[in-house]
C-alpha positions in Angstrom: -51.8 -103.6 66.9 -50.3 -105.0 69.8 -51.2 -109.3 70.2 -49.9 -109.1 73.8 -51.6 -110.4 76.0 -51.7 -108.5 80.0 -50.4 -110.6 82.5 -51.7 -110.3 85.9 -50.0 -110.1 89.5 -50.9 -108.7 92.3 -54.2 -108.3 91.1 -53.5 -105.3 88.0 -52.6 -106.3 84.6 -49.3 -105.2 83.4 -51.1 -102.6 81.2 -52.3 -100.5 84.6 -49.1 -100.9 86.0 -47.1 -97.3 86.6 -43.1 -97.5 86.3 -41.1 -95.2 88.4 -40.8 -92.1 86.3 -44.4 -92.2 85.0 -45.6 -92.3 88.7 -43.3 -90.0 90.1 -44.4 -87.9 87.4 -48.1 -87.8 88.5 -46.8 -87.5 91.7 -45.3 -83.9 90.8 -48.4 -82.6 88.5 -50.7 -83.8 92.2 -48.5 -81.8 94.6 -48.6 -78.7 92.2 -45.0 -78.8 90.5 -44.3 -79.0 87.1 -41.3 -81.2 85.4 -38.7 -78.6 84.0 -35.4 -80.4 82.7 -34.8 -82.5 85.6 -35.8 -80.1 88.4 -39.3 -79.8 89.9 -40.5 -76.1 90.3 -43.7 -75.4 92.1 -46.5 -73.7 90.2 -46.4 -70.7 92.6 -43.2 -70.1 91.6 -44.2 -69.5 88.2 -47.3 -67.3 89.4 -46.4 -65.7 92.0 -48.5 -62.6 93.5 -48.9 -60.2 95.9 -50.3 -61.2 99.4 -50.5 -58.5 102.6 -50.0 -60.6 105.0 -48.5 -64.0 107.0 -51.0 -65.0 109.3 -50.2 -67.7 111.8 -53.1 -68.9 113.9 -54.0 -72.6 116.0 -55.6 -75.4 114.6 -58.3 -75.6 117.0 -61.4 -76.5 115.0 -64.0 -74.4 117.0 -62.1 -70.8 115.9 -61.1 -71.9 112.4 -64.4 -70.2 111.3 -63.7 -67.6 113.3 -59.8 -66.4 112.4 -61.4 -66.1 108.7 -64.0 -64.0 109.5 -61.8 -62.0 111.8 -59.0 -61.5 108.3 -62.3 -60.7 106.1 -63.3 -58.0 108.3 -59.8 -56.2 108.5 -59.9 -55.7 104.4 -57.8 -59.0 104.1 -59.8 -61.3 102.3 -57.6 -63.2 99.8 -54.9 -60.7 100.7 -53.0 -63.4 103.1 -51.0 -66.7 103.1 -52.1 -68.6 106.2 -49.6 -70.8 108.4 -51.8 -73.0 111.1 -49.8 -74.5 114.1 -50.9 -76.3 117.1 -50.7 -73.4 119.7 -50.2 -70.8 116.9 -47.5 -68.8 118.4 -46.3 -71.4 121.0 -46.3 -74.1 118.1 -43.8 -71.7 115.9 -41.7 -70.9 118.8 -41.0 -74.4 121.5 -38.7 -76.8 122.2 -40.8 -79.8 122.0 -41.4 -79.6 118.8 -39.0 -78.8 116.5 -40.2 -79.7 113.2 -43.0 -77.2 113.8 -40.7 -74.0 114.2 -39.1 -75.4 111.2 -42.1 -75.0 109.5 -43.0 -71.8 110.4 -39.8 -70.3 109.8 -39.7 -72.1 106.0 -43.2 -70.7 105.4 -42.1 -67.0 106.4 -39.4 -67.3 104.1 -41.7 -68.5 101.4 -44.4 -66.2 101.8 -41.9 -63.2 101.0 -40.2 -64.4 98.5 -43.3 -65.5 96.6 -45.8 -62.9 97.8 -44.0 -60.0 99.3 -45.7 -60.2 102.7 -45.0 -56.9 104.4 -46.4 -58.5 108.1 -46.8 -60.9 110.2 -50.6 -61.5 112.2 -50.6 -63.7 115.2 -53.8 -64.9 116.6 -53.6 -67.0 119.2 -56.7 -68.1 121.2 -58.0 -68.5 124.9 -58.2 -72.4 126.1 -55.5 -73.7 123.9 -54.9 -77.5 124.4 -51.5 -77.0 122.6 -50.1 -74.4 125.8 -51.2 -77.0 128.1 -49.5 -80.0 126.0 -46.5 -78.1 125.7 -46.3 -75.8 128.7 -47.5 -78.2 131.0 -50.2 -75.6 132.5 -53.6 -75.1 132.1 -54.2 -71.2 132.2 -57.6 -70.8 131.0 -58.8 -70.9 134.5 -56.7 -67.8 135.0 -57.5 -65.3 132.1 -55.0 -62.8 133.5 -52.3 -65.3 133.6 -53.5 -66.6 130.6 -53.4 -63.4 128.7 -49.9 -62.8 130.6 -48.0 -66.1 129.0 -49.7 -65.4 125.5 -48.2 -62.4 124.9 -44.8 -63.0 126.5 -44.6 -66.4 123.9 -45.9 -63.7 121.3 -43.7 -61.1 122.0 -41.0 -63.5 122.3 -41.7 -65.0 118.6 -42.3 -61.4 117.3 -38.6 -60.5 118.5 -37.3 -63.3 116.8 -38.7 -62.3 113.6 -38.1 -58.9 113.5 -34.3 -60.0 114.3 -34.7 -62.0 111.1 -37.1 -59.7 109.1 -37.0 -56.3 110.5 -38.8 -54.4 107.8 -41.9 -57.1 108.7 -44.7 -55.4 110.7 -45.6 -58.0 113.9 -49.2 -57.7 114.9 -50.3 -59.9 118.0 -53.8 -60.8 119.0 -55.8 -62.9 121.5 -59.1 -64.7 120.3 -61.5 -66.0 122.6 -63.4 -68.9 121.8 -66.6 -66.2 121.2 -64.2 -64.9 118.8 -63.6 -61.5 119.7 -60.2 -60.4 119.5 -57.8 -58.3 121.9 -54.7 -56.8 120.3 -51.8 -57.1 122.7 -49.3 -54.7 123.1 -46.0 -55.5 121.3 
């Protein structure tokens, strides 16, 4: 039995105190990896199944609801890995913000490799703060127009993956905020 006594700084004893390896350590088994040898692996890698489906939609809070109920009723309920950009399609595929189509493009990748995704679902919606923060344009006051530079930024991104992916199926869809859906035209 240890006659030690803790020593305090900073307000925790010594005996609370995390080194560097023990809290990196926690830090792995919290983000899902697990410590093999030196490396990290994540957990998926190790578990990895079988998912229809990439679905890249906006963040916009009033449709979140909505995009899921839209996948359940297509058969796709747990069948999909789900990317959400600002913008959805516009978010994955702009030149203001890079780190974005970074992360689009790393999650595509993932989502095959782990899950075997055979397509790619965008739904982007009507009234999207993200065109007008990037684009510069509000369209919603124009749905014609509106529908017009949604599917040109869809069919844009859609080219760029099948260049990438071409086996991947592209579907592209329009949400309004009621949240019914219009498929547009690849």
């Amino acid at each position: 039995m240890s006659t030690m006594k803790p020593t305090m700084s900073s307000g925790l004893c010594d005996c609370h105190r995390l080194d560097r390896r023990r809290f990196l350590g926690l830090g792995a088994i919290g983000a899902g990896l697990v410590v093999g040898g030196s490396l990290l692996r994540p957990l998926g890698a190790l578990a990895a199944g079988q998912a229809e489906a990439l679905l890249l939609s906006c963040m916009d809070y009033r449709l979140l609801d909505d995009v899921a109920r839209y996948m359940n009723a297509q058969g796709l309920d747990d069948k999909y890995d789900h990317v959400i950009l600002a913008g959805a399609s516009l978010g994955a595929d702009n030149t203001k913000f890079l780190a974005w189509v970074t992360t689009f493009w790393e999650h595509l990748d993932t989502a095959i490799a782990l899950h075997g995704v055979s397509r790619v679902i965008i739904i982007d919606h009507r009234d999207c703060g993200a065109y007008r923060v990037i684009l510069g344009k509000d369209y919603a006051g124009d749905p014609p127009a509106e529908t017009t530079v949604h599917a040109k930024v869809m069919r844009r991104l859609g080219a760029k993956i099948a260049r990438r992916y071409p086996a991947l199926k592209r579907e592209y869809l329009l949400m309004a905020l009621d949240g019914s859906v219009e498929s547009i035209a690849p």
